[in-house]
C-alpha positions in Angstrom: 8.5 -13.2 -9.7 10.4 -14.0 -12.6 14.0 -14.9 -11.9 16.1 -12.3 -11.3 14.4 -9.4 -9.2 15.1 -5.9 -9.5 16.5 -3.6 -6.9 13.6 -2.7 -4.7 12.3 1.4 -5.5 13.2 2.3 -2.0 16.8 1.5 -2.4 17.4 3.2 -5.8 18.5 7.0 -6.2 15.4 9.1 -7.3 17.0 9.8 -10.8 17.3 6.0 -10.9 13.7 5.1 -9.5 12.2 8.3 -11.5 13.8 6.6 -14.9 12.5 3.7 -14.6 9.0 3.8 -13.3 8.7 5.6 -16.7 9.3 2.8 -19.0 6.0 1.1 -17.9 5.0 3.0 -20.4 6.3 1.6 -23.3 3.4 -1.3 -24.2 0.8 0.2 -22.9 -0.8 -3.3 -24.7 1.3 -5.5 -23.2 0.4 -4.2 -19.4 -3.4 -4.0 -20.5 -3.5 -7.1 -21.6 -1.2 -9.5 -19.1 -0.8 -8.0 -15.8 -3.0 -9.9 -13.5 -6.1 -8.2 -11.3 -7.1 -8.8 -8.0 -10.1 -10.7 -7.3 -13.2 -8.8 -6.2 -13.5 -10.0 -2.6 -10.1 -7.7 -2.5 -11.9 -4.5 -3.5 -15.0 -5.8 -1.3 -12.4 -5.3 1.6 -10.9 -2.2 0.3 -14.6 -0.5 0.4 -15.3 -2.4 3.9 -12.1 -1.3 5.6 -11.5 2.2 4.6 -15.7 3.2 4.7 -15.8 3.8 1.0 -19.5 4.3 -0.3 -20.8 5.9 -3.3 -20.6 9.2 -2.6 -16.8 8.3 -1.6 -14.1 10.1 -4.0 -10.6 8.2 -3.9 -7.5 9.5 -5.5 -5.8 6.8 -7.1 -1.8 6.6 -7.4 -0.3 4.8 -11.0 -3.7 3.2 -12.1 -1.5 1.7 -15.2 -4.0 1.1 -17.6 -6.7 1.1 -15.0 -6.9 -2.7 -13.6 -7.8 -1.8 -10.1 -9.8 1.6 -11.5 -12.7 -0.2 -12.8 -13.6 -2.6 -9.7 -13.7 0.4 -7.5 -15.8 2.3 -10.1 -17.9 -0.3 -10.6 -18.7 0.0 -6.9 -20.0 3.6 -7.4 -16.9 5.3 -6.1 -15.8 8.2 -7.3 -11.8 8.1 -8.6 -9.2 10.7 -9.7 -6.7 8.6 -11.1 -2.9 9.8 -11.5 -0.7 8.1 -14.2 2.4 9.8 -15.5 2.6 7.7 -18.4 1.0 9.3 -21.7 -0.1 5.9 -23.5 -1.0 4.2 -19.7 -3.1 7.3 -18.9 -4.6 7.5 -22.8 -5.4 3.6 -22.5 -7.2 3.7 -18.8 -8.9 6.4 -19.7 -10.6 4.6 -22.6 -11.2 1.7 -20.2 -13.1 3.6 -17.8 -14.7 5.8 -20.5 -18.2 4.7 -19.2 -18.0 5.9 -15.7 -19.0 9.0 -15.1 -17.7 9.6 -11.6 -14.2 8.7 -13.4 -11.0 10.5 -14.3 -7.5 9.9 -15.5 -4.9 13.0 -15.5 -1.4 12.4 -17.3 0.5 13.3 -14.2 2.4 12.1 -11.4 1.7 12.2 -7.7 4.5 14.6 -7.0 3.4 17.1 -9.6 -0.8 16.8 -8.9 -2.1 20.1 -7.6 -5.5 19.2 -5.8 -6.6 22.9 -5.5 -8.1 22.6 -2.3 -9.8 18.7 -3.0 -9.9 16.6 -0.2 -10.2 12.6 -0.6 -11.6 9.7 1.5 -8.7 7.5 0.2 -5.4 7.9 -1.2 -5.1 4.3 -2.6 -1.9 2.6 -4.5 -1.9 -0.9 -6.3 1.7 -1.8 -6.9 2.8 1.6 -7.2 3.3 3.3 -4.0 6.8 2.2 -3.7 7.9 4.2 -6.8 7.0 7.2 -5.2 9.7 9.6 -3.7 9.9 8.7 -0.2 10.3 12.0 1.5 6.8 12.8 -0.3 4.7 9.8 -0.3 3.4 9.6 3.2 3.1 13.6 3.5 1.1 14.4 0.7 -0.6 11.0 1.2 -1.9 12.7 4.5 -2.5 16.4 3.7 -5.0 15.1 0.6 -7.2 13.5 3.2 -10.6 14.3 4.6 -9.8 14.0 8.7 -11.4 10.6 8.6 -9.8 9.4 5.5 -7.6 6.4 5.0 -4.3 5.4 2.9 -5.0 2.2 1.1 -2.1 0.3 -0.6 -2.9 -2.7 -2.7 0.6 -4.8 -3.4 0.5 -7.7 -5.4 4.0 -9.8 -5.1 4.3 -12.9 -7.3 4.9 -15.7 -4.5 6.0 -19.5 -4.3 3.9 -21.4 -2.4 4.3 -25.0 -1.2 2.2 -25.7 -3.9 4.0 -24.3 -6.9 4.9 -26.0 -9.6 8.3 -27.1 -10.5 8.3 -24.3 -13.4 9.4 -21.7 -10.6 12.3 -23.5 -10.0 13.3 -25.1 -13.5 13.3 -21.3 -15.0 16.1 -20.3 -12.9 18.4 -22.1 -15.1 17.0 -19.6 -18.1 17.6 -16.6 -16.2 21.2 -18.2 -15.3 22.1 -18.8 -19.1 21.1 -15.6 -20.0 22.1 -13.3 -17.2 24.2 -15.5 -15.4 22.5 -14.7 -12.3 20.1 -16.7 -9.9 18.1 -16.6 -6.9 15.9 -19.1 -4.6 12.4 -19.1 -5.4 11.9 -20.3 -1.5 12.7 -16.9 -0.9 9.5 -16.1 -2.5 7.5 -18.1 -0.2 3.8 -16.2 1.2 5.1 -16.5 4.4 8.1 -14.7 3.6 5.8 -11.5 3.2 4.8 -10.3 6.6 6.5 -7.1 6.5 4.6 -4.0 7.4 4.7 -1.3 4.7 8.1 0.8 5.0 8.3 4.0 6.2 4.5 3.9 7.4 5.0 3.7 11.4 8.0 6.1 10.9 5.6 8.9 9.6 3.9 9.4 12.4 0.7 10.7 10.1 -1.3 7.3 10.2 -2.9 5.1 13.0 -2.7 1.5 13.0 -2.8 -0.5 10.3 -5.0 -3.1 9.0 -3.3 -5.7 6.7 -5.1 -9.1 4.7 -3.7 -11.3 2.8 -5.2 -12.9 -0.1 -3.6 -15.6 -3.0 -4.9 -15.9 -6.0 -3.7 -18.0 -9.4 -3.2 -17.3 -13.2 -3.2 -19.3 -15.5 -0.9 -18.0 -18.4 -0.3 -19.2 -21.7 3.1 -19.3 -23.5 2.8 -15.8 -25.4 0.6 -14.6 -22.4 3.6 -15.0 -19.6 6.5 -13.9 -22.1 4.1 -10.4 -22.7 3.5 -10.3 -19.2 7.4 -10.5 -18.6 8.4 -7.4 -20.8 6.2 -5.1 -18.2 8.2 -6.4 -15.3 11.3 -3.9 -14.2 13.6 -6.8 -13.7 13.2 -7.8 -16.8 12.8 -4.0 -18.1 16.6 -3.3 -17.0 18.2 -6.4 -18.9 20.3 -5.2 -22.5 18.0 -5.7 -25.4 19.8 -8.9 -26.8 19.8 -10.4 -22.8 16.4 -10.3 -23.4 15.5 -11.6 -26.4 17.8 -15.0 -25.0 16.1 -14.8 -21.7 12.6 -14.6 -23.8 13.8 -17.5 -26.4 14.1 -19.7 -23.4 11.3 -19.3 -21.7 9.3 -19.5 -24.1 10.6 -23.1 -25.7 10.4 -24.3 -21.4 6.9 -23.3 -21.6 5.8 -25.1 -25.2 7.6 -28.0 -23.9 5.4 -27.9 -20.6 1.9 -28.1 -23.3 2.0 -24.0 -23.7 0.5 -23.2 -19.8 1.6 -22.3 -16.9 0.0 -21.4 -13.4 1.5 -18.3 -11.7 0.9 -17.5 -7.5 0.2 -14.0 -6.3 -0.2 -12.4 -2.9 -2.6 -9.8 -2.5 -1.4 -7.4 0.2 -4.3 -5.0 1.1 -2.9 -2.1 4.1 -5.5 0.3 5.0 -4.5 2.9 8.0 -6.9 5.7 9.0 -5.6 9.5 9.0 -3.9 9.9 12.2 -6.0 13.1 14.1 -4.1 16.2 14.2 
């Protein structure tokens, strides 16, 4: 949550969603080293709610660079991870190099051929939306063991009633720059109580399970500014919009003592395989 937000996945054309969901790829450093991770009673719930033991194999959607790969291997699950980004896929795999029950394939959801493989879990942290949406449930379902479960992770940036001023006072950077603002009250936790779209409508999955869980960062000045060029509002601004936008922030920032203290929502959905 940075200012101005970009159009949600769901309501882009698939030429326009396919675009940019590629461009994560293009600091593979900068989304390795900035973008926040869950904490682990998050992945303790994951495990809890969709069964998941060690001899568990999940497929996992867009690991990135692998934040969310390495808690669930280190609880002795077993992962296939899918990441149609060259440099994201080349970086995660490195990261997750010493776990055996571990692999990253440079490929996208749509594309993957499973060859007959069958998964307890088809999980998705902050990805699942970028999928197409006439595919994403479907194939979600026919990959799963009869008992499995869909898990999706989403991790909005939120404004609590606690937030600092920051959230409010950068609004008047994104204005200068793009000459565009929004409310950061609509970015309050409470705000996200949505069930995930589309998943009722499937018909493939029984009820849901949903829990909620905050968490802070703490980012420092060149920390938050890397951590914005991963973002896809920021990702769609002209080059030189940019660079302003970035110029600004990070002078707000230094003139705050060089920290800032970001809100997330962790959003964990876990629905069981409808039986068929």
């Amino acid at each position: 949550m940075d200012g101005m937000s970009a159009t949600p996945p769901w309501e882009r054309s698939n030429t326009d969603r396919e675009h940019l969901r590629a461009t994560f790829d293009d600091d593979a450093d900068a989304y390795d080293r900035t973008r926040p991770v869950c904490p682990a009673a998050v992945f303790d719930d994951i495990v809890e709610l969709a069964g998941l033991g060690p001899t568990s194999h999940v497929l996992e959607i867009g690991p990135g660079t692998g934040q969310a790969t390495r808690p669930l291997a280190e609880r002795k699950i077993a992962v296939t991870a899918l990441e149609l980004g060259p440099a994201l896929a080349d970086r995660a795999a490195a990261n997750v190099a010493a776990f055996e029950k571990v692999k990253v394939l440079n490929t996208s959801f749509e594309a993957f051929e499973p060859a007959g493989a069958r998964f307890d879990a088809v999980f998705a942290c902050n990805s699942f939306h970028w999928i197409d949406p006439d595919v994403r449930y479907a194939k979600a379902a026919d990959l799963l063991h009869p008992d499995g479960h869909l898990v999706v992770l989403s991790t909005p940036w939120v404004v609590p009633d606690d937030a600092d001023r920051f959230w409010w006072d950068v609004q008047d950077d994104w204005e200068a720059a793009t000459a565009g603002r929004y409310d950061p009250a609509t970015q309050h936790p409470d705000r996200f109580n949505l069930p995930l779209t589309g998943l009722a409508e499937s018909g493939l999955f029984a009820d849901a399970i949903i829990r909620r869980t905050r968490f802070d960062i703490e980012f420092e000045t060149e920390g938050y500014v890397t951590n914005l060029r991963t973002q896809s509002g920021y990702k769609e601004l002209a080059k030189p919009v940019q660079r302003a936008l970035t110029d600004r922030i990070r002078q707000r920032i230094d003139e705050r003592g060089g920290r800032i203290r970001a809100h997330l929502l962790a959003i964990l959905t876990v629905a069981p395989l409808r039986p068929r």
